[in-house]
PAPADO-469407 format. One line per 5 residues: number of its first residue (from 1); their letters; for each residue x, y negated, z of C-alpha. Coordinates in steps of 0.5 Angstrom, whole numbers, plus 500, padded with zeros to 3 digits. Example, Ala and Ser with C-alpha at 12.3 -4.5 7.8 and 13.67 -1.06 7.14 Angstrom:
// residues 2
1	AS	525:509:516 ~ 527:502:514
// end
This chain:
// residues 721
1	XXXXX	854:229:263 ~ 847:230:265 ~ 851:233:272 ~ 850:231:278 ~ 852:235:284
6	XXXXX	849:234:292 ~ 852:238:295 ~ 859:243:295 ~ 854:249:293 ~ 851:243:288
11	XXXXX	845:242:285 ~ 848:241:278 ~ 841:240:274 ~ 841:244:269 ~ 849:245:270
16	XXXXX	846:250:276 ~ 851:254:280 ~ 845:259:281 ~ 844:263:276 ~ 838:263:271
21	XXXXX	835:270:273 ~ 831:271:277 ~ 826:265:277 ~ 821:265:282 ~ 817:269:285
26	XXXXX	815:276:281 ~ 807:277:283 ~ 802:282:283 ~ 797:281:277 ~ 792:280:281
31	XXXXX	796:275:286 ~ 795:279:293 ~ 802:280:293 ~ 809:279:291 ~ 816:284:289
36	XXXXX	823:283:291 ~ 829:286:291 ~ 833:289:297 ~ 838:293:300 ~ 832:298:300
41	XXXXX	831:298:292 ~ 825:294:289 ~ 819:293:294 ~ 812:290:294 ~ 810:285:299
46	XXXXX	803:285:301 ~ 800:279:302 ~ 797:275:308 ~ 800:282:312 ~ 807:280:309
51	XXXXX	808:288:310 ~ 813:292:304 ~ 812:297:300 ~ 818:301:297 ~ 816:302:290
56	XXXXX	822:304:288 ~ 827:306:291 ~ 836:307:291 ~ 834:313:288 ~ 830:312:283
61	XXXXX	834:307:281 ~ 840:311:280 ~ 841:313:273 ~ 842:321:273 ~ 850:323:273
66	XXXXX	852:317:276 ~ 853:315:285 ~ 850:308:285 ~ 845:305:285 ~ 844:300:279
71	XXXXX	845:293:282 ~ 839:289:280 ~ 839:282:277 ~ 832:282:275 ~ 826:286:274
76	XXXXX	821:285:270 ~ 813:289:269 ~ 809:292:264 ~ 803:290:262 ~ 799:296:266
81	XXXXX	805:295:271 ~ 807:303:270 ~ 814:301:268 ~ 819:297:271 ~ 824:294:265
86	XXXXX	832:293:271 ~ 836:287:269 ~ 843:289:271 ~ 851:288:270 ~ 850:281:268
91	XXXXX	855:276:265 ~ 855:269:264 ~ 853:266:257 ~ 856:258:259 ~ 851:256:265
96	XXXXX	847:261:266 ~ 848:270:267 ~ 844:271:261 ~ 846:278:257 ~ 847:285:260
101	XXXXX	844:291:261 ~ 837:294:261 ~ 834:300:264 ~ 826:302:264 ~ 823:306:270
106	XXXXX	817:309:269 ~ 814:308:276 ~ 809:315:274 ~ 815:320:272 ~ 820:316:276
111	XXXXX	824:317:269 ~ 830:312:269 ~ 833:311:261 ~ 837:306:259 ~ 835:301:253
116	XXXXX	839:299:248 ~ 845:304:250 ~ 848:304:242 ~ 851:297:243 ~ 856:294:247
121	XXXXX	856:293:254 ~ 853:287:257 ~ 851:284:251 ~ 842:285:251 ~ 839:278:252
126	XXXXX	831:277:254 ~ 829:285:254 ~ 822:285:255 ~ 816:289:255 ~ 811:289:248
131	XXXXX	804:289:251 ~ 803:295:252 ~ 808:297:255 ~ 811:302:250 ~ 817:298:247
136	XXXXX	821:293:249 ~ 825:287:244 ~ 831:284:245 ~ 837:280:243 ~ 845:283:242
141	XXXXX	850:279:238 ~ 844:274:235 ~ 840:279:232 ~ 833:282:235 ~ 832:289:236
146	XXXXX	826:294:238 ~ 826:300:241 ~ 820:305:243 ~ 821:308:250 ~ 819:314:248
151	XXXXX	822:316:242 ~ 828:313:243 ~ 828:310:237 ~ 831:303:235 ~ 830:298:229
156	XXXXX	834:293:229 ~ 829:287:225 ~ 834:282:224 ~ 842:283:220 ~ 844:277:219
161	XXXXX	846:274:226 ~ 853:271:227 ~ 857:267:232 ~ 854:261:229 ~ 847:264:226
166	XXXXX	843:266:231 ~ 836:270:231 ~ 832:269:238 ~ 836:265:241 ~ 840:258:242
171	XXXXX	846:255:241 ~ 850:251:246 ~ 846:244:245 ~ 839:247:246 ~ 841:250:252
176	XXXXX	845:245:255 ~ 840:239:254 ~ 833:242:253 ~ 834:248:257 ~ 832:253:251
181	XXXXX	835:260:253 ~ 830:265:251 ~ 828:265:243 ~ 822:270:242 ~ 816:272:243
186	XXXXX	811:278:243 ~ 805:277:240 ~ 799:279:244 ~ 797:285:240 ~ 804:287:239
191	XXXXX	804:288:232 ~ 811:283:231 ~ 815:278:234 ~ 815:270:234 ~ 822:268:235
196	XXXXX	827:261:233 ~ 833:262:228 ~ 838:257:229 ~ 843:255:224 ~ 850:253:227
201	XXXXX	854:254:221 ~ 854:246:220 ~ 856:245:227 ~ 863:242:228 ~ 868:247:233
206	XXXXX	871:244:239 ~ 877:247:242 ~ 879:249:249 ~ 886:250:250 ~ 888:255:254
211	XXXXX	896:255:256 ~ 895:259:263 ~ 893:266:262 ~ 898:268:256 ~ 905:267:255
216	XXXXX	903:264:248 ~ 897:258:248 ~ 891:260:245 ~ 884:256:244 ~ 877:259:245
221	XXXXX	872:255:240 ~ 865:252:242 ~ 859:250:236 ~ 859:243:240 ~ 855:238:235
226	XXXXX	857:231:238 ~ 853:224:238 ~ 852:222:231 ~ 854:229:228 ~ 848:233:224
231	XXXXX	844:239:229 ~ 843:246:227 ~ 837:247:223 ~ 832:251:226 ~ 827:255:224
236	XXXXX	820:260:226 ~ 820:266:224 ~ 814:272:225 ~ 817:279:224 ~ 813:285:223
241	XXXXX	815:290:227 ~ 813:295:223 ~ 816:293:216 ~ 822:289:219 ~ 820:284:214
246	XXXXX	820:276:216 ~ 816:271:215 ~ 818:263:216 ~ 813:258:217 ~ 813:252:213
251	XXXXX	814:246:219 ~ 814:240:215 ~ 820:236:215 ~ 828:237:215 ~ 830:242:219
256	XXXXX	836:240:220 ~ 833:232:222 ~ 828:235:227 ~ 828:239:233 ~ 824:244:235
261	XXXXX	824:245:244 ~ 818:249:245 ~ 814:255:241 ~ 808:259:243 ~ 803:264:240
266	XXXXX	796:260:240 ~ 793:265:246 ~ 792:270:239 ~ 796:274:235 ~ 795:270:229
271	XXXXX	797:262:230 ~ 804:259:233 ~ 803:253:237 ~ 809:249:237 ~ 812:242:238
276	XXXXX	818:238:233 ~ 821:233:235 ~ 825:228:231 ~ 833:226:231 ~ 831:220:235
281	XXXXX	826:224:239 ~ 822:219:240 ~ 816:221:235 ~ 813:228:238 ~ 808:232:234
286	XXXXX	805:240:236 ~ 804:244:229 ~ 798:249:228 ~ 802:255:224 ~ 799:260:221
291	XXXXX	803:266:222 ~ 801:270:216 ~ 801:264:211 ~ 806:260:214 ~ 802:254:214
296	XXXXX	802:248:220 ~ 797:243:221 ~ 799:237:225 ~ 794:237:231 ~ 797:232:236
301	XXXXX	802:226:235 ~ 805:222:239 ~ 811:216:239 ~ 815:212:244 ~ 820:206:243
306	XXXXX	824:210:247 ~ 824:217:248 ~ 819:223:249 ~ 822:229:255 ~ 819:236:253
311	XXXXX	816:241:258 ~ 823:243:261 ~ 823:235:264 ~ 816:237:270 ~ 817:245:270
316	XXXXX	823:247:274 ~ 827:246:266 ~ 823:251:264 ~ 821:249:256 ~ 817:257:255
321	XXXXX	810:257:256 ~ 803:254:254 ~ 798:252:259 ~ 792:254:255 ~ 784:253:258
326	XXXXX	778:254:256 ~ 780:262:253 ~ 785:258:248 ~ 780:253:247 ~ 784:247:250
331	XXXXX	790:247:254 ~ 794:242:259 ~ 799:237:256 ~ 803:232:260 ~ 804:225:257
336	XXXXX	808:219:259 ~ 804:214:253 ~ 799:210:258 ~ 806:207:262 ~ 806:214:267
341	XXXXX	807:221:267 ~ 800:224:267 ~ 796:230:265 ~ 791:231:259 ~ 787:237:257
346	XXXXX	787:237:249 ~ 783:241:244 ~ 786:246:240 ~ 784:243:235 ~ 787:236:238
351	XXXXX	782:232:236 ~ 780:230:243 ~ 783:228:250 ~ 781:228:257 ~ 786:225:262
356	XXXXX	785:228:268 ~ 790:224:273 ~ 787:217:273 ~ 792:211:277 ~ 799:208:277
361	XXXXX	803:214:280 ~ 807:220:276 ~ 807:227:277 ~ 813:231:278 ~ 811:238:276
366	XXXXX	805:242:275 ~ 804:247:280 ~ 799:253:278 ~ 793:252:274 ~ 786:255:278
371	XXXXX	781:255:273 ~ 777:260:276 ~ 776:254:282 ~ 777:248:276 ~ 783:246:279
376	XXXXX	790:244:277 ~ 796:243:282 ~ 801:238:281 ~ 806:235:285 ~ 807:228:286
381	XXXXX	809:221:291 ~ 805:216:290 ~ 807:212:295 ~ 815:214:296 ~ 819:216:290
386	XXXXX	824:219:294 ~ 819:225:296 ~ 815:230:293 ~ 807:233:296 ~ 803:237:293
391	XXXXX	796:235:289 ~ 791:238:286 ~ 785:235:281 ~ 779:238:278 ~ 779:240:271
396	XXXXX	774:237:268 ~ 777:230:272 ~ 770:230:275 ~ 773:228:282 ~ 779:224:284
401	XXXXX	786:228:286 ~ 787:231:293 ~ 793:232:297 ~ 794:238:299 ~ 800:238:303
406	XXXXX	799:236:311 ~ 800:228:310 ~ 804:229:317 ~ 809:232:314 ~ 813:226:311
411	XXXXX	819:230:306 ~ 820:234:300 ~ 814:239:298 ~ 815:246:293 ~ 810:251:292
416	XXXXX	810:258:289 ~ 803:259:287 ~ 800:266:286 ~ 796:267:280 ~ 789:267:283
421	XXXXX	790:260:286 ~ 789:263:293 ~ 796:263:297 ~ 803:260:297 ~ 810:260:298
426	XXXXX	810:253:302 ~ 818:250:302 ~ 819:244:306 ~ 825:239:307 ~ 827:232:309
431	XXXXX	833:229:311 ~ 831:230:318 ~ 828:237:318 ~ 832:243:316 ~ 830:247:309
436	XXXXX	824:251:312 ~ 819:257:308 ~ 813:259:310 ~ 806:262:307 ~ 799:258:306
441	XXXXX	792:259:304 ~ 790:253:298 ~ 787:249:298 ~ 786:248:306 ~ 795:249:307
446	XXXXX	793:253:312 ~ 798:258:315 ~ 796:265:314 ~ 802:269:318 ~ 804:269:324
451	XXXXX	812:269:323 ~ 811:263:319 ~ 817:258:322 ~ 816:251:324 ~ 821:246:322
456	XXXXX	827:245:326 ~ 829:237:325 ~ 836:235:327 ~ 839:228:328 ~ 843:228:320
461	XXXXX	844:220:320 ~ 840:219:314 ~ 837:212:314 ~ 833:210:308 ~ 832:202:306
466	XXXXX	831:198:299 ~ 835:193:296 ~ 833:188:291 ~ 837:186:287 ~ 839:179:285
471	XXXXX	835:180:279 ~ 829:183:283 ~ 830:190:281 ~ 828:195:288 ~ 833:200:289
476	XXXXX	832:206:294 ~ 838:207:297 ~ 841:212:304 ~ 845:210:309 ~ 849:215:314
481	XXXXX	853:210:319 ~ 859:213:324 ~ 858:216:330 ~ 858:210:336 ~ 856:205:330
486	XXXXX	859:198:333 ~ 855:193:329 ~ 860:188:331 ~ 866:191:328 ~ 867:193:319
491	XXXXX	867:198:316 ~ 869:202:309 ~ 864:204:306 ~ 863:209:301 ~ 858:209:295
496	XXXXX	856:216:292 ~ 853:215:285 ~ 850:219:279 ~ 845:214:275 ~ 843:217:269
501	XXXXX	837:220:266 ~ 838:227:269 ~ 837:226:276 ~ 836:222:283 ~ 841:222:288
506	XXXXX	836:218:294 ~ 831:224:295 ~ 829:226:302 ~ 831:233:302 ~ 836:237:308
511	XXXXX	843:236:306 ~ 842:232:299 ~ 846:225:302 ~ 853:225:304 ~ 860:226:301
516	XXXXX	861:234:301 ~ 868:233:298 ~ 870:230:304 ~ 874:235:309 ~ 872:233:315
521	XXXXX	868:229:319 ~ 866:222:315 ~ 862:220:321 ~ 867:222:326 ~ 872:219:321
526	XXXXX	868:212:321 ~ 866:211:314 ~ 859:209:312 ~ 856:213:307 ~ 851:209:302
531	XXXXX	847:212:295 ~ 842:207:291 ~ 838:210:285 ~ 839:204:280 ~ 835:204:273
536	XXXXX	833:209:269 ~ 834:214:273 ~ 828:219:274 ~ 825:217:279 ~ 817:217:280
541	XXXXX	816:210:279 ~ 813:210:272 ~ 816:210:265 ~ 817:203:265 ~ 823:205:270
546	XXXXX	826:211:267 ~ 825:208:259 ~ 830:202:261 ~ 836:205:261 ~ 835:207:253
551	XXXXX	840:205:249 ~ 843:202:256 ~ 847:207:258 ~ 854:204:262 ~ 851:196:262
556	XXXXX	844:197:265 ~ 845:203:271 ~ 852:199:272 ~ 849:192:273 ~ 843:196:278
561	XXXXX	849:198:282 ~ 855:193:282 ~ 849:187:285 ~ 846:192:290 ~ 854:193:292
566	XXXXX	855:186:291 ~ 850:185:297 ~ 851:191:302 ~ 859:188:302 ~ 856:182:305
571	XXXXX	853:186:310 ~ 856:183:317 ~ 859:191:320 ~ 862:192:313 ~ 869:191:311
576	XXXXX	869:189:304 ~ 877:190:302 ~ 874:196:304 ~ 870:199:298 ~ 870:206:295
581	XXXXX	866:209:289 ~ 866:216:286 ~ 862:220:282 ~ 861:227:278 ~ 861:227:271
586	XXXXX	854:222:269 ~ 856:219:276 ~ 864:220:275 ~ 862:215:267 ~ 858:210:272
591	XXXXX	864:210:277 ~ 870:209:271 ~ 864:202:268 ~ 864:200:276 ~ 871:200:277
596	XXXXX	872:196:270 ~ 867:193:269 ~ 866:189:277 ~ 875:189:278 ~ 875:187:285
601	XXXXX	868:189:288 ~ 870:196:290 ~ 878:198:291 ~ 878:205:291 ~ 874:209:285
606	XXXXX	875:218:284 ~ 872:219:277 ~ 871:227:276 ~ 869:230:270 ~ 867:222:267
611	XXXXX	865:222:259 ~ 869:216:258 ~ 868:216:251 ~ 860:216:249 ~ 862:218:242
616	XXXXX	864:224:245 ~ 858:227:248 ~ 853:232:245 ~ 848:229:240 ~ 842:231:244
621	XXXXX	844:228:250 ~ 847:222:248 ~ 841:221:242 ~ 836:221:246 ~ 838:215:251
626	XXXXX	842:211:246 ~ 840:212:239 ~ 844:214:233 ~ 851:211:233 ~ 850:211:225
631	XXXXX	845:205:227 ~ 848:202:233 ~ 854:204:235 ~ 856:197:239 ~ 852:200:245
636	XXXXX	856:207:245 ~ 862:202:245 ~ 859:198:250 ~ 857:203:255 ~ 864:206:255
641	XXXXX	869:206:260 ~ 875:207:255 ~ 872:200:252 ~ 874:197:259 ~ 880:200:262
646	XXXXX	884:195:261 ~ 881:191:267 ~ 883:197:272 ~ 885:193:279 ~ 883:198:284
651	XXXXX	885:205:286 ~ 883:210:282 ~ 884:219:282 ~ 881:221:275 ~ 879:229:276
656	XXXXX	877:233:270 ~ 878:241:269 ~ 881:242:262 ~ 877:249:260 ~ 870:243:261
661	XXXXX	865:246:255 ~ 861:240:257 ~ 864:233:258 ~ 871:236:254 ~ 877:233:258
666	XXXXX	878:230:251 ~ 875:225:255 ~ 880:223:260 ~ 885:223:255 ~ 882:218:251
671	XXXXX	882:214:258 ~ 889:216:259 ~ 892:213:254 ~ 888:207:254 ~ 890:206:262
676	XXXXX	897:207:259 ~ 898:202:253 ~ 894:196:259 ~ 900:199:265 ~ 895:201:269
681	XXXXX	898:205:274 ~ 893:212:277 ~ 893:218:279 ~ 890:224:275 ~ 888:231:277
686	XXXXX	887:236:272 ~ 885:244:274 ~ 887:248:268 ~ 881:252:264 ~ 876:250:270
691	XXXXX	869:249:267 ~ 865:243:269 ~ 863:246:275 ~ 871:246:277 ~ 870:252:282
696	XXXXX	873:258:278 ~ 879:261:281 ~ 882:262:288 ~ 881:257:292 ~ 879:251:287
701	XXXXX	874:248:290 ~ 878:247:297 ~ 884:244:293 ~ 879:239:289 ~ 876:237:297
706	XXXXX	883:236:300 ~ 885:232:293 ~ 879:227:294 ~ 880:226:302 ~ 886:224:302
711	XXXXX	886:220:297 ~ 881:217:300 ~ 884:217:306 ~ 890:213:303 ~ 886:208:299
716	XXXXX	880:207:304 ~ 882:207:310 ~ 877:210:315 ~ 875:206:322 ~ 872:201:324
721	X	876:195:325
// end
């Protein structure tokens, strides 16, 4: 539901067509350069020179006996980066292509060894070094295994994993919503292993049918927790490598009614820091564990009338990880409780706080921690919610923030800092400006090679504006008019929505505004093209803005956008008999509540992939925004789409593939049955045993274009008149 899709390659959020690994950049320990795999094996890359080093090339990469070189996915390094730990042969698990093969290479001997060779092919998940590099850990099938790479020797550290009780690990809501995939971690000193034990076994199944792949239908179950349905119990336990035995620490609270999203070592090899969530997640609350005893202290609380978001919200949906200072003594926490989401640095012991970003404005992600400089790099907007700069501030909030990013370069802003602060990766994008990449020194953003490019700006259409509402909301919007634009004719026009928690579809990037459904020429054809970024989306506009969709879902954003529609059809160049709306699936919901909610404000609506029914989403998602049904079930019925369609008077292709693990095509049918039994007459587009994504098989994507743009076509006609 959460999807949102920008352009025909799709930015699906954490529904991303790219693949998880690799992330990043992979630097040096001392941050002067970086590693890369190409077409001649794995090379570094020195830093500001930009000049490559093989370090490891197809031969060395080619296991003995074999022709081909192993096709890298990923590549990781040991601690003392002698060994390289290969990532290849990979397959999807849901989103993302998490599970495959790993092979060590010793970078000294040029050995090259298969770990984890006794189980089943592609089935090794999260391989990684211990720290000293002589072993590695992994999950297959839901259990945790070591191996020592010189001995060969493998012990397996937990038995009892099945398809629904999972060891180091997570079940498809986790990784769906919180964006949970890796679930364990080494100690530092190496001696056992921290991981997460999820228990789905209480979990109601969901069944795709399948009807195309065999003469005789079949079903391909799913653990889907719906809103209002109990969550897996969860669970750390602390493995002694040596023993095999497991430690459960003793985390206050049902571990069915509690989530935990984030667990760490506590920079040593005797405490876990974590964070639990309850059902709500609305009260937050960080633990001190004590691996040996099992023991946790509450250090840190926190609550909200609304929700709280987790790491993954502002590092790149990336829950992993802890921003530790002081030698482990405080760390960096992001908070959004003053009314905006600001950067604090808490003691370990949580009994003291310093906020360091001071003002009315929100960061968006952290992007380095310089402590050897004192500073903290983040990126933020103040002034423009729909771009994105880069900042930085001093640890000890001695001084006010910096902006880092040349104030001339009016766009979106990405960095990839290396670990001594010193250089960057530096992406910039505008609407205007394809997307370009070049390397800086921090903190002066100063170019530091001289094949660095310079923006190539084009002529996009793209127009930015903002509309108050009757009400007095102040939305963002983008507008691209026809070539030869004529203010004295009217047009159709196209509204483009999502507006949800998950994502914006007004931001100032290359490419992120238009109709990439389209086959052809939207311009050319005479349509104009308009997105607005209602309430509650998460825009940098502070919590106030983002926390009023809570328990509003389907009303509140769809009110947003039918007075920002209602205002634009009065618009002189624009033909009101001509509207159409369309949207994927948060923004195929909004499209269906649009058009049953305002019948007659637009006449055309395509609706793929819609949540139809709130009731039949994931219980992370739909809890977090709405609350539990058991307490106000009237506001999932009110945001529905099914509770409306009987108003249908407009045009409407409804899109949904049939293998959706997500938004399930349940939903559609739902919807069906309703438009049926009010006789309201539509065209439907079901893709068998297609995703959510609605791109696999051969020429899908194309199919899906040619469907929406003639129906379009059909029902809004183009041309100004």
């Amino acid at each position: 539901m959460k999807n949102i899709i920008f352009l025909w390659l799709a930015l699906f959020c954490s529904y991303s067509l790219l693949a998880q690994p690799p992330k990043g950049l992979s630097w040096s320990k001392d941050g002067n350069s970086y590693y890369e795999s190409g077409e001649k094996g794995i090379v570094r890359v020195q830093l500001p020179s930009v000049q490559s080093t093989v370090i490891a090339d197809k031969s060395k990469l080619t296991p003995a006996g074999q022709t081909a070189a192993l096709a890298v996915r990923n590549f990781f390094f040991s601690a003392d980066e002698n060994r390289l730990l290969i990532y290849t042969n990979s397959q999807k698990v849901w989103r993302y292509d998490t599970r495959g093969d790993y092979w060590v290479l010793d970078l000294k001997s040029n050995k090259l060894k298969q770990v984890g060779k006794q189980r089943p092919v592609s089935s090794l998940m999260y391989a990684k070094f211990s720290p000293d590099g002589n072993k590695v850990a992994y999950v297959s099938q839901h259990n945790l295994f070591v191996e020592d790479i010189n001995s060969g020797v493998v012990k397996q550290l937990t038995t009892d994993g099945t398809d629904k009780m999972i060891n180091g690990t997570f079940d498809w809501a986790y990784e769906e919503e919180f964006g949970c995939r890796d679930g364990f971690r080494w100690s530092p000193d190496g001696k056992s292993i921290a991981y997460w034990q999820i228990d789905a076994r209480k979990i109601g199944t969901f069944l795709l049918i399948d009807n195309t792949d065999s003469i005789y239908s079949f079903t391909k179950p799913v653990e889907y927790p719906k809103v209002g349905s109990d969550p897996s119990a969860c669970k750390i336990g602390v493995v002694d490598i040596t023993t095999g035995k497991t430690n459960w620490m003793k985390v206050p609270g049902d571990p069915v009614q509690h989530y935990i999203p984030r667990m760490e070592w506590a920079h040593n090899s005797s405490e876990i820091i974590l964070q639990q969530l309850n059902r709500k997640q609305n009260d937050s609350k960080i633990f001190l564990v004590n691996a040996k005893t099992g023991s946790a202290s509450e250090i840190y609380h926190e609550s909200d009338k609304a929700w709280i978001d987790i790491k993954s919200r502002w590092h790149d949906d990336d829950p992993s990880g802890w921003e530790w200072l002081q030698n482990g003594q405080s760390f960096l926490w992001v908070s959004e409780k003053d009314g905006w989401r600001q950067l604090y640095v808490v003691s370990k012991d949580g009994r003291s706080e310093r906020l360091l970003t001071k003002g009315d404005y929100d960061i968006i992600d952290i992007s380095a921690i310089d402590e050897g400089s004192g500073y903290v790099y983040f990126t933020a907007s103040p002034q423009n919610a729909t771009q994105q700069y880069l900042y930085r501030i001093t640890l000890d909030g001695s001084e006010s923030f910096q902006l880092v990013t040349p104030a001339e370069q009016s766009g979106t802003h990405s960095y990839e800092i290396s670990p001594n602060g010193k250089i960057a990766q530096h992406s910039f994008t505008s609407v205007s400006a394809q997307p370009v990449v070049n390397w800086v020194s921090l903190p002066g953003h100063v170019p530091t090679v001289a094949n660095n490019r310079m923006p190539v700006r084009n002529t996009s259409g793209v127009e930015f504006f903002k509309l108050t509402t009757e009400e007095g909301v102040i939305m963002d919007g983008w507008i691209i008019k026809p070539y030869n634009f004529d203010s004295t004719k009217k047009y159709p026009v196209v509204f483009y929505v999502y507006g949800e928690p998950a994502a914006q579809t007004v931001v100032d990037k290359y490419g992120e505004a238009g109709t990439f459904l389209y086959a052809g020429d939207m311009r050319r054809d005479g349509y104009i093209q308009v997105s607005l970024d209602n309430r509650g989306t998460p825009a940098p506009k502070g919590a106030a803005w983002r926390k009023s969709i809570y328990r509003s879902i389907g009303i509140i954003n769809i009110r947003d956008q039918a007075l920002a529609a209602k205002q634009i059809r009065n618009w002189p160049f624009v033909d009101s008999t001509r509207l159409a709306v369309w949207g994927w699936s948060g923004g195929g919901s909004s499209t269906l509540n649009l058009l049953f909610q305002y019948p007659g404000l637009y006449q055309t609506g395509i609706a793929i992939a819609p949540v139809a029914n709130q009731l039949t989403y994931d219980n992370i998602y739909q809890e977090r925004y709405m609350g539990l049904p058991q307490e106000n079930k009237q506001d999932f019925i009110k945001g529905s789409p099914v509770t409306y369609a009987k108003n249908l008077t407009g045009k409407l292709l409804l899109v949904h593939g049939t293998g959706d693990d997500n938004v399930h095509y349940q939903n559609s049918e739902m919807l069906i049955n309703e438009l049926v039994k009010a006789n309201k007459v539509f065209q439907l587009m079901s893709y068998p045993n297609r995703t959510h994504n609605i791109n696999e098989g051969l020429g899908t994507f194309r199919h899906l274009g040619s469907t929406f743009t003639e129906f379009l076509k059909r029902n809004c006609p183009p041309g100004g008149r």
